[in-house]
N, C-alpha and C positions, 0 to 999 in steps of 0.2 A: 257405255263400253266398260266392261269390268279390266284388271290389270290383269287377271289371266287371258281373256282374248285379245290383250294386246301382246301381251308377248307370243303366242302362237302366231301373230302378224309383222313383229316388229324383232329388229334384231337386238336392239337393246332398248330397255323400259325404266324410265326413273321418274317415278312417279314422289309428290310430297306431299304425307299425310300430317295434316291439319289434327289434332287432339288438343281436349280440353280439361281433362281427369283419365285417370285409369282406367275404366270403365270403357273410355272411345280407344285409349291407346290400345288394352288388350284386342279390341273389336276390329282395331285395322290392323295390327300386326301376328296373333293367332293364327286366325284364317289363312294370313299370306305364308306363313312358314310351313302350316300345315297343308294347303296345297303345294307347295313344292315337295315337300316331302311325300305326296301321295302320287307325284310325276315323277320321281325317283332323279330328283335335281341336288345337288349339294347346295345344302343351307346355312349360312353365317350371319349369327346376330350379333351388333358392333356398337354397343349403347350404354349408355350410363349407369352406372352401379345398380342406382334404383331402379331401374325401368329393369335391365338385365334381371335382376331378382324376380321384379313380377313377370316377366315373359318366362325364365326357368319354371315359376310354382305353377304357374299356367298352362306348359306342356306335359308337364309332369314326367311321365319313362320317355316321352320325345325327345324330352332337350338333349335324352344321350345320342339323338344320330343328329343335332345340331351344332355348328361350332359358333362354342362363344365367348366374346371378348367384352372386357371392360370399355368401352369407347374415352373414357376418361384418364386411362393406362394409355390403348393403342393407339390413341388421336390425342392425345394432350396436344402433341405441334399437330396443328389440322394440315400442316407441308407433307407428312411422313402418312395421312391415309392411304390416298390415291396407290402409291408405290409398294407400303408395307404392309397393308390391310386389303383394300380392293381386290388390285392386282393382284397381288399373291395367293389370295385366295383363288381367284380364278385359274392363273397359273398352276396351281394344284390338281384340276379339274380340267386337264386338254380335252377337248374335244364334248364338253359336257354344257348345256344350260347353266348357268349357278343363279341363286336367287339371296339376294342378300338385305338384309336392313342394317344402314348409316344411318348414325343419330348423332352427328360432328356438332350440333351448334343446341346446345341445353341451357336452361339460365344460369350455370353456373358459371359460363363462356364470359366473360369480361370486352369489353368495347375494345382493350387491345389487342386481344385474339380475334375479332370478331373478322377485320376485312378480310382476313386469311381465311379464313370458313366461307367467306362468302365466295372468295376465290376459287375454293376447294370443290363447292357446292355448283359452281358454273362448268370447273372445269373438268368435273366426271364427263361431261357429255362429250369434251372431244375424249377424252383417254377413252371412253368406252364404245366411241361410235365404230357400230357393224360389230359389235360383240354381241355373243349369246350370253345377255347378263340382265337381271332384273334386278335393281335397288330402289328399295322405299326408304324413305330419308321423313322420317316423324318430326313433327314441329310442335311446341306446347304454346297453342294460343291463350292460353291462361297467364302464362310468366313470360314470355318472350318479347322483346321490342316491336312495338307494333313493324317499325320502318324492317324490322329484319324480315317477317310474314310475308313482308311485299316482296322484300328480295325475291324469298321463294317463288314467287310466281314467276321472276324472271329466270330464275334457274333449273328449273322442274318444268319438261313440255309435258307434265300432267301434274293433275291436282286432287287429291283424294280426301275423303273421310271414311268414316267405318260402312258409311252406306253405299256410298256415291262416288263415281270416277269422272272428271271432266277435264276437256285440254285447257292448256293454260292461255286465255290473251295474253298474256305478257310474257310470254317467255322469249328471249333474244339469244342472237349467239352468243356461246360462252367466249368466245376471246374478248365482246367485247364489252360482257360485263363484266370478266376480270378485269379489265384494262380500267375501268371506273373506281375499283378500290387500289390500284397502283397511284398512292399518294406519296406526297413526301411527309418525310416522317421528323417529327421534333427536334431542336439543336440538342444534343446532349449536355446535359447539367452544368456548369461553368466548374463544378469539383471533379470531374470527369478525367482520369489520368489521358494523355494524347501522343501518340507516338506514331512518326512516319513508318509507311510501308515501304522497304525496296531490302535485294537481296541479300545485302550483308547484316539487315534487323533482323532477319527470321529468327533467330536461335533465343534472342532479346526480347523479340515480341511471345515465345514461348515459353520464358522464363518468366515474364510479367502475368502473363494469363494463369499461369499454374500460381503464382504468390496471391493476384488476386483472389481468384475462385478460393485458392483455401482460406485465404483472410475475413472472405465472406461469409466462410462456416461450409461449403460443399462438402460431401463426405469426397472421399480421392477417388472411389470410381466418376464423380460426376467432374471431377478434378479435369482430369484424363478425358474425358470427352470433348469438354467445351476446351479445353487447348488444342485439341485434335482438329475438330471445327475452324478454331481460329487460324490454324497453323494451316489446313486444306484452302481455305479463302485466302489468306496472307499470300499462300505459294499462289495460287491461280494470279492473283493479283501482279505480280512480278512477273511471273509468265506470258499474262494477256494483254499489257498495259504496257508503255513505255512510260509513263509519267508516275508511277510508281504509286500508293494513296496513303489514307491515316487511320488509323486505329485509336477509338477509343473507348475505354473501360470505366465501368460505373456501378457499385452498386444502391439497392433503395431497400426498403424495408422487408422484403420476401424473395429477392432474385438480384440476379449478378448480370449485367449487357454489357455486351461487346459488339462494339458498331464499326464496320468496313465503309469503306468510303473508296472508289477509285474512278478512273476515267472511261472505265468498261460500259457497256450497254448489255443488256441478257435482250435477246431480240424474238427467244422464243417459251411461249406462255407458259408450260409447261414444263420448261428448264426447271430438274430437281424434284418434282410429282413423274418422273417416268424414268424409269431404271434402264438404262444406257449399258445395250448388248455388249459383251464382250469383244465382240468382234469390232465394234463401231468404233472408228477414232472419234479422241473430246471428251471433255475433263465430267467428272462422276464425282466432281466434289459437293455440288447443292444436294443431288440426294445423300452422298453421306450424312453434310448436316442438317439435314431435315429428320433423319433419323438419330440423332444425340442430343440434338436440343428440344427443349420445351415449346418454343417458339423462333420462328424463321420470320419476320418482316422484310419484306424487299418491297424499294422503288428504283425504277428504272427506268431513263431515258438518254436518248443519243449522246454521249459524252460524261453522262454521272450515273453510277449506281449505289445506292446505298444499301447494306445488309448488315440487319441488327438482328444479334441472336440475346436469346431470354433464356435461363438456367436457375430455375426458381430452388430455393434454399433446401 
């Protein structure tokens, strides 16, 4: 079964192409942009610098009815795709097909970004299930962790190469292989500045965050984000919680983290990957900071939630 007669059959199609040099990558990703483009679909390529480069030289006058992004700009926090990349794009496009290729998880992805992509990767299927949406999500079997490859299988109900389309055995619900990289996440550093959360610290906890982040070298727009961040989590936290929690600030050699701690539970998988209508009561703070930070870690269970943001130098 080719990925074009799936999607003629299927309302929404995410298939993960398997490449091993450029040569396969052009081979699966070409063709697919250039049949949507020949079914009059809007198409977005969302991939890393390099790859971007050779898919632009490679359509040549095409890539101007393409839109395309750096995936290493628009995905740097793999939390902010889904909402700010995906969706939106589609949201562009009522009532239209869109065909798009995600390229979230490249070797340049480091083991702490990593479960977050893996998240990301599970959790297109529900954001997108019963949409007219086609995404190919490219994997480099050359440089990628073997254990990540496997992932894909669980996360992609199809599997491709430049020749070949096949369903995946392994593929499971996305909640519950997010729910597999919902770990706890390491004590912070014993040098790590520590300060309670409740409502008369806000103003203290946003005067710390701005001294930090500039101490650490941030330029001030990045200043202003990550105390934005801190200060939307910090309020939720007083808001949701009666026991109020702690914040703590650390820097390391290339990024600044600020880790939340409180007695919340997030219950729903996608809290923060889906952008909360206007209309809906309930707080629009995790997508905010999915979109300001570099990285969003969350673990979460009945009575602790922990949320560590990353804000690289």
């Amino acid at each position: 079964m080719s990925v074009t007669a799936a999607t003629r059959t299927n309302s929404f199609v995410h298939p993960a192409l398997f490449y091993a040099d450029r040569e396969e990558y052009l081979a699966g990703t070409v063709p697919f942009i250039q049949a949507g483009l020949a079914a009059d679909e809007p198409v977005m390529v969302a991939v890393p610098g390099d790859n971007l480069d050779h898919i632009r030289a490679a359509l040549g006058s095409d890539a101007d009815r393409v839109q395309l992004h750096d995936m290493s700009v628009a995905g740097r926090n793999p939390g902010r795709i889904i909402p700010g990349v995906l969706l939106a794009f589609a949201a562009a496009h009522p009532g239209k097909r869109v065909r798009i290729i995600g390229e979230p998880i490249w070797a340049g992805r480091t083991a702490t970004e990593y479960p977050a992509c893996a998240q990301h990767e599970a959790l297109i299927n529900a954001a997108f299930a019963g949409r007219q949406a086609t995404i190919l999500c490219p994997y480099d079997t050359s440089r990628l962790d073997p254990s990540w490859l496997d992932d894909a299988h669980r996360t992609h109900p199809l599997l491709q190469t430049g020749s070949a389309v096949w369903d995946s055995p392994h593929y499971a619900d996305p909640f519950a292989v997010a729910a597999g990289f919902n770990l706890p996440l390491p004590d912070p550093p014993a040098h790590a500045t520590a300060v309670t959360i409740d409502l008369p610290a806000l103003p203290a906890i946003r005067r710390l965050v701005t001294a930090e982040a500039a101490a650490a070298g941030l330029p001030p727009d990045r200043v202003a984000d990550l105390t934005l961040a801190v200060n939307e989590l910090a309020a939720n936290t007083v808001r949701h919680t009666n026991a109020g929690g702690a914040l703590a600030v650390w820097a390391d050699p290339t990024r600044l983290i600020c880790q939340l701690t409180d007695t919340g539970h997030i219950t729903n998988p996608l809290a923060g990957r889906i952008p909360v209508p206007p209309q809906q009561p309930g707080s629009r703070g995790l997508v905010l900071v999915n979109q300001l930070c570099d990285l969003v870690r969350v673990h979460t269970r009945p009575g602790a939630t922990t949320i560590r943001l990353h804000m690289h130098r």
